[in-house]
N, C-alpha and C positions, 0 to 999 in steps of 0.2 A: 587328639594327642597320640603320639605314637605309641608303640607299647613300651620302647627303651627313655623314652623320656619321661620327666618331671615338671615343675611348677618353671623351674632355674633353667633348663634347659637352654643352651644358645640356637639360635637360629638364624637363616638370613631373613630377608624382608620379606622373601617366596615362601616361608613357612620352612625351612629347610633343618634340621637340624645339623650343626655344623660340630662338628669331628677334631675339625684341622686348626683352630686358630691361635697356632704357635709360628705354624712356618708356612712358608707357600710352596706352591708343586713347582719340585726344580726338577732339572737333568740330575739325578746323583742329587749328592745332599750338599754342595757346591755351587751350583747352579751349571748352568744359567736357569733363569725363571722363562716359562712360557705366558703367552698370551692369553692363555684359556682360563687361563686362576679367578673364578667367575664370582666367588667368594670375596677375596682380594679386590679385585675390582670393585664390585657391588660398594665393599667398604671403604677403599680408598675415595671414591669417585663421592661418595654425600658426602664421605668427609671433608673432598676440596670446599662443598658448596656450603660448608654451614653458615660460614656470616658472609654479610651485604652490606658495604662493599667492601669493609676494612679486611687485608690479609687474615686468615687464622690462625697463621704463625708469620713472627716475624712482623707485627701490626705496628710498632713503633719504632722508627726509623729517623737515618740524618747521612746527607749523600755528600756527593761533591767530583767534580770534573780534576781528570789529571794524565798523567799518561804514564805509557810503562816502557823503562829504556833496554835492551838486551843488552847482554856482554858478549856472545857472541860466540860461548862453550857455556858445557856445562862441569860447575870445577875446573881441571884442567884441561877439557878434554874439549874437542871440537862437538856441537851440540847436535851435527848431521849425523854422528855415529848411533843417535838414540831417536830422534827426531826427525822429521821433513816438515813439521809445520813453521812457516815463513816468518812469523813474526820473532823466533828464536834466532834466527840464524845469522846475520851480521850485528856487528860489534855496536852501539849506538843506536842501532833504527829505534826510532819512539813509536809506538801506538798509542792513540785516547784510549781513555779509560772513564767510564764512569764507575763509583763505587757507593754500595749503600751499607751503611752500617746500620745491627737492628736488635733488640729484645726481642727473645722467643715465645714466650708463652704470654706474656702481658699484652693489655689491650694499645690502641692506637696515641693515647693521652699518659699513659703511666707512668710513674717516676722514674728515671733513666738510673738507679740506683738502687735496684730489684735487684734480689738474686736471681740471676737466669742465665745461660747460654748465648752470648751474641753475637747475631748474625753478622757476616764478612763477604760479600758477594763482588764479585768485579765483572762489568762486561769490557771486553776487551773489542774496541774496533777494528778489528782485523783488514786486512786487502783481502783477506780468502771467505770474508763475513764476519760475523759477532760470534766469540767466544766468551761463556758466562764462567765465571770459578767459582762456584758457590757453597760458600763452608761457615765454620763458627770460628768462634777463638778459640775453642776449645780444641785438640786433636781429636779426640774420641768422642763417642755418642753412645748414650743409652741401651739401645738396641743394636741387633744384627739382622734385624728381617723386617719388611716394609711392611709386611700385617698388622705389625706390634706398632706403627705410629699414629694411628688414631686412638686406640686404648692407651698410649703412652701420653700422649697432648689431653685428649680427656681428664686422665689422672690428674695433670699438673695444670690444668683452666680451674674454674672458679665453678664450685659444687652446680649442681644443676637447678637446687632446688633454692638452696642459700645463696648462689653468687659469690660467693666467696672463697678464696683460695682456700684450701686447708690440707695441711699436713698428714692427718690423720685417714684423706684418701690419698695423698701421693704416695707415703711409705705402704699404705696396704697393698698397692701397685707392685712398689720399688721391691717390699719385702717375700715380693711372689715374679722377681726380673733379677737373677742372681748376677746375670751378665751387664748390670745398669754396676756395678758396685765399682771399675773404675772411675765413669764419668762421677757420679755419686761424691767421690771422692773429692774429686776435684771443683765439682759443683760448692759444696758445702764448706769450702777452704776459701780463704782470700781470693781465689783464681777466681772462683763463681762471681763476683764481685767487682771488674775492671774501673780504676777511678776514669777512664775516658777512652773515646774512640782512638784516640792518635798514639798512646802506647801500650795498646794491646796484639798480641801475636792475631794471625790469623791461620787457618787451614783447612784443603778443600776436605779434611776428616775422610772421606772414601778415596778408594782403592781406583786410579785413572791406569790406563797404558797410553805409550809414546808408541808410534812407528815411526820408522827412516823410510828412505826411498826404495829398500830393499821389501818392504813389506814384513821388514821381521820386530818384534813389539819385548817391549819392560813392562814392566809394571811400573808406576809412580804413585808417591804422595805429593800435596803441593803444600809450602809451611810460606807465610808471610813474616818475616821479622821486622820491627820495629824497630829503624833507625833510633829511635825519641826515645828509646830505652822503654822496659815493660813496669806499671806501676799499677797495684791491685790496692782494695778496704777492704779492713775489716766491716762485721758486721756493725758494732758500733759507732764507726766512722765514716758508711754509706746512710747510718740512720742521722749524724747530725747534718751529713751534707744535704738529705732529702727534706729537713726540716725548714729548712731556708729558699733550695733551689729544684725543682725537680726534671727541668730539661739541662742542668751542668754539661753534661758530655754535648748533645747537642752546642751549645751554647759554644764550648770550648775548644771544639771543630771549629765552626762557625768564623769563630773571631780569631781564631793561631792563622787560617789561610787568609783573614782581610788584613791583618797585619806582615803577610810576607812569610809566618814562618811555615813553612809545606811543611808538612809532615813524609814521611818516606819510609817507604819499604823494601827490603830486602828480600826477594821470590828464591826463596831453594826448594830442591826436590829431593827425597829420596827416592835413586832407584832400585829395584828387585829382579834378576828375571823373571820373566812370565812362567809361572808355574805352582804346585801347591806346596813346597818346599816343605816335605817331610823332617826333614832334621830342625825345624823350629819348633818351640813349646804351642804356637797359635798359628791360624791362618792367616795368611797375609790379607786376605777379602775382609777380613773380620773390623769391621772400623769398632769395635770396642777396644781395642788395641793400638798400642804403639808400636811403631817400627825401632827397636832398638839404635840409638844415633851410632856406638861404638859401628855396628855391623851392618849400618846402610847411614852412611854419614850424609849431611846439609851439603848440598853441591851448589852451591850460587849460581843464576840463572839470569838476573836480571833486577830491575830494582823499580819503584813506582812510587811517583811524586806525586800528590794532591795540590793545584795550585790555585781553582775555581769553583768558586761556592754556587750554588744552583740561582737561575733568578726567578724561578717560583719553585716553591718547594712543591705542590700538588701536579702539575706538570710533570717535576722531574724525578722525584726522589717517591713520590706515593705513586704514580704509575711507571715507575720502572718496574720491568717484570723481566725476571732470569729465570733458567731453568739447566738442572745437569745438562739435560740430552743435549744442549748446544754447544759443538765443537765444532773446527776446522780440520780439514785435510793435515794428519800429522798427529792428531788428537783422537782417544777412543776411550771403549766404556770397558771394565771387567767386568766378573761376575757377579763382583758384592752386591747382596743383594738386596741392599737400602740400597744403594744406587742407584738398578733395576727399579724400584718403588719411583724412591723422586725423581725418576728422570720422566716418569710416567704423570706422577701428581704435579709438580712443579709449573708443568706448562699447561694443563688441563685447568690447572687454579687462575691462569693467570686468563687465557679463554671465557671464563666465567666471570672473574674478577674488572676486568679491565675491559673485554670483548673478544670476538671471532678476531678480530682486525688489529690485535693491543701490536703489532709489529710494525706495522703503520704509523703510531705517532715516534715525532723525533729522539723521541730520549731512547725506545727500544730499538729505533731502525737501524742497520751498518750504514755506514758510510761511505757505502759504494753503490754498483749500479745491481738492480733488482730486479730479475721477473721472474714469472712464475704462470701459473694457469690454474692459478687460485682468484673466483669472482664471488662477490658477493659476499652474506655475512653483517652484522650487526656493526654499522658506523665505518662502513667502509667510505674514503675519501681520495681515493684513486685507482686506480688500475694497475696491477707489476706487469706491464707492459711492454716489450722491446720497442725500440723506437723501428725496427725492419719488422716488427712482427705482425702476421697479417689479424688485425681484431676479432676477424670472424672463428679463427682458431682459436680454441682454449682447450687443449687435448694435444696428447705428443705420443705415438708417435704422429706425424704428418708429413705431405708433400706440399701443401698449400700453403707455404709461408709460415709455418709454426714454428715454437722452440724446438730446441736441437740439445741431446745429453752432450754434456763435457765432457774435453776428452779426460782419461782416466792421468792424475798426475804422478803414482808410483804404483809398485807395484801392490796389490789386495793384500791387506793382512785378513788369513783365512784359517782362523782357531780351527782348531777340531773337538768335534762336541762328540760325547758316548755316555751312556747311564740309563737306567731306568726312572720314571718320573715319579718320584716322592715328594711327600709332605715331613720333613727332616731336617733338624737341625745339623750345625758343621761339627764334625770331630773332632777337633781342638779347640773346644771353645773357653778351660783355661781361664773361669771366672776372675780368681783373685788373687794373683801373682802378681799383676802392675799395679793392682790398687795398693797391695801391703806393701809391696817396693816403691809408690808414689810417697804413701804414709810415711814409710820409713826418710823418703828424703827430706820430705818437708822444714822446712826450719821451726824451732819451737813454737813462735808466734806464729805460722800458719796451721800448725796441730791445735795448740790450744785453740783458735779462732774454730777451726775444723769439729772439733768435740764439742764446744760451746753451743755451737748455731746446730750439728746436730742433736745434741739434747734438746735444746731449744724446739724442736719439729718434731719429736720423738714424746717429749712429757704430754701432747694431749690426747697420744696414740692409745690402743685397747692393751691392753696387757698381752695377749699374743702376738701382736705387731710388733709390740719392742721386740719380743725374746726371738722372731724371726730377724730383724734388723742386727740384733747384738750376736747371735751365729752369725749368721753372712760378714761382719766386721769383723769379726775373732778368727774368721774363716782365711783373710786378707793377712791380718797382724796379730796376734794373742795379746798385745796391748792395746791397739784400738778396741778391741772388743770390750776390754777390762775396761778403759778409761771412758767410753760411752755407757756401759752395766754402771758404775760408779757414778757418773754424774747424774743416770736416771736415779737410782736411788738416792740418793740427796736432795732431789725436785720430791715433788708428790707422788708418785708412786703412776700407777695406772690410771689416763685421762679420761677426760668424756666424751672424746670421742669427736672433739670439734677444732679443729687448727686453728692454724690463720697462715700467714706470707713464709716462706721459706728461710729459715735462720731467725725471725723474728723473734727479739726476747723479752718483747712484751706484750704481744700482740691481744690476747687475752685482757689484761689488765688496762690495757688504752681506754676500750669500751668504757670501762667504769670507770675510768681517771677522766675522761670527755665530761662525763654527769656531772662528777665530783668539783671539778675546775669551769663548768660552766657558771658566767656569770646571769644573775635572773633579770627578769626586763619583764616591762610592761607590755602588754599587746597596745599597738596602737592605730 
């Protein structure tokens, strides 16, 4: 052991003692991230691998076939002013679309009526290839650095030793992640809670850019609106629905499209220019933040209809596989740097998950023509082969009948990068100003729900844990803080230290009402 370390010491697997594990080495403390974050890697990469075969986020899922129509501006504005990618740009054009809707942190089987974050993913069929949009319902996320999402899914999976979710390590997590306290917010509020997939908001939560043919870039968010109107449960009212049904949402997909009624969405963007626009209280990279609507308003884009239920679900809906980094010409990445993260994990999981080859089977292929001078690989079942292309070629460049680069279709968007390489968080990061302004909006029944189900995850916490949760609360709203202090004190005081499900308000006492209310039987 080294001389600076300890018992607790963190390390990587190389024995290393590890320094940095808040943020990753960026240009500036902005990004962009480099390649070399050998730390970062190390950790993301077991984390893609740890279950076989079910996803480890995002495990319990329900799809469906549909397509996406353009309007052909964005707002009122012609959409080439911001854009070159083709599938925006006339009025009507349709593209397929497949969409998986999904729970975050629960397993492949689990009641569709957990409190969690859920998953919004669309591949878009493109003429120019597959574009994936892959977001939550939520706008915001926990973190702001792709280090923190394996310690972040750990906290919120099922104890290591027990299997069982619990409380009392999420907030010891959450009560040491001061930047989690908008999602937080809204997690533990009727929102965390969607009564079903068909009216729930969606958004791609990270910071994208558009370019036009000029090669010059925005920023953008992407928000899905829900035709079908948006409808959330409380906690009480997701616990009667689970008593009865536990795939409803699924279910209620399922059966709205075999009856005719599509569900639809409405795709708006906000745009920003590209830049780190000092006169805001937050970054714009920052997906723990919202983009204020007054001051980068919903500009309608286009709209997407679900109208085809899958005809096997393990085919279509359990091996579909998305990933950020898949964009078309017209589409690109910033520098947020959970973005940076999944766009790296995303496709590395699904490689592992699914195979070298998961682009190959039909539900992930585009639907267009394909090659490449990619051979070989686990369950490979054809070759991306030109039909002029000479076989013996698989390398480019060539003169002997090989692929040939496209030509270029506008002109390069070509950022410029400067800074020294740190391990550093961003400088407006501006914890808890949208949470206490979420708080503050809430309607009564979603506060009360909000303080309920928090207590509720909080009473079987350590007595330090609350009093760190009730500052970061009080830190947001000086009421919130008050009305969770209060409702802890009215519970039993300081737990043992053992949870259970998230917002659960009886989760503890089930155990022994199971004994209590079982009937006796004979062995036979």
């Amino acid at each position: 052991m080294g001389g600076d370390e300890n018992d607790v010491t963190l390390t990587t697997r190389q024995g290393h003692p590890e320094s940095f594990n808040q943020n990753m080495r960026t240009v500036g403390n902005r990004g962009p991230a480099t390649l070399e974050n050998y730390h970062f890697l190390e950790k993301i990469t077991h984390f893609d691998r740890e279950r076989i075969p079910e996803r480890v986020v995002h495990a319990r899922g329900a799809g469906a076939h549909g397509y996406f129509e353009a309007y052909g501006k964005v707002g009122d504005e012609p959409i080439a002013k911001y854009t070159r990618a083709k599938l925006f740009q006339e009025k009507g054009k349709r593209t397929p679309v497949f969409v998986r809707f999904s729970t975050v942190t629960h397993g492949i089987s689990s009641p569709e009526t957990l409190r969690d974050p859920r998953g919004f993913a669309v591949k878009f069929y493109t003429e120019d290839g597959n574009w994936d949009l892959v977001g939550n319902n939520l706008k915001v996320f926990f973190i702001r650095d792709a280090i923190k999402f394996p310690d972040l899914i750990h906290a919120f999976k099922p104890d290591p030793v027990t299997n069982i979710q619990d409380t009392a390590r999420i907030f010891d997590f959450i009560s040491n992640t001061p930047e989690a306290m908008n999602m937080i917010t809204y997690l533990f509020s009727p929102w965390g809670i969607p009564a079903n997939y068909r009216q729930m908001q969606g958004s791609g939560v990270n910071t994208y850019k558009w370019v036009n043919a000029e090669g010059q870039a925005v920023l953008v968010k992407y928000h899905w609106e829900p035709k079908q109107g948006i409808k959330n449960l409380t906690q009480k009212e997701a616990e009667q629905i689970q008593a009865v049904n536990f795939n409803h949402a699924t279910q209620d997909l399922y059966e709205a499209i075999e009856r005719g009624d599509y569900p639809e969405w409405e795709l708006c963007v906000q745009i920003m220019s590209d830049g780190p626009h000092p006169e805001l209280d937050f970054d714009p990279l920052d997906d723990t933040k919202i983009w204020p609507v007054d001051q980068f308003p919903f500009l309608p884009v286009g709209k997407m209809v679900l109208n085809k239920n899958p005809e096997d679900y393990f085919a279509e809906v359990e091996q579909a596989a998305f990933g950020t980094g898949v964009l078309v010409d017209g589409l690109d990445f910033s520098d947020d740097k959970m973005l940076v993260g999944r766009t790296f994990s995303y496709s590395d999981t699904q490689r592992y998950r699914v195979g070298t080859n998961y682009l190959q089977l039909p539900i992930n292929a585009p639907k267009k023509r394909v090659a490449t001078n990619l051979r070989g690989g686990q369950m490979e079942y054809y070759v991306d082969r030109a039909p002029r292309q000479n076989p013996h070629v698989n390398y480019e460049p060539s003169s002997l009948g090989g692929l040939r680069e496209a030509p270029q279709s506008g002109k390069e968007y070509t950022p410029f990068v400067e800074g020294n390489l740190v391990h550093a968080s961003i400088d407006r990061t501006n914890d808890f100003k949208q949470a206490g302004e979420r708080y503050r909006m809430f309607e009564d029944w979603e506060r009360d729900d909000l303080i309920q189900n928090l207590v509720n995850g909080l009473r079987p916490c350590r007595k330090d844990i609350q009093e760190r949760m009730i500052e970061l609360f009080t830190k947001c709203d000086p009421d919130y803080g008050r009305r969770v202090a209060e409702g802890l004190r009215q519970q039993s005081g300081e737990g043992d230290g053992i949870g259970g499900p998230l917002g659960a308000s009886v989760s503890s006492e089930a155990v022994r009402k199971a004994e209590q209310l079982g009937h006796s039987a004979d062995p036979y």
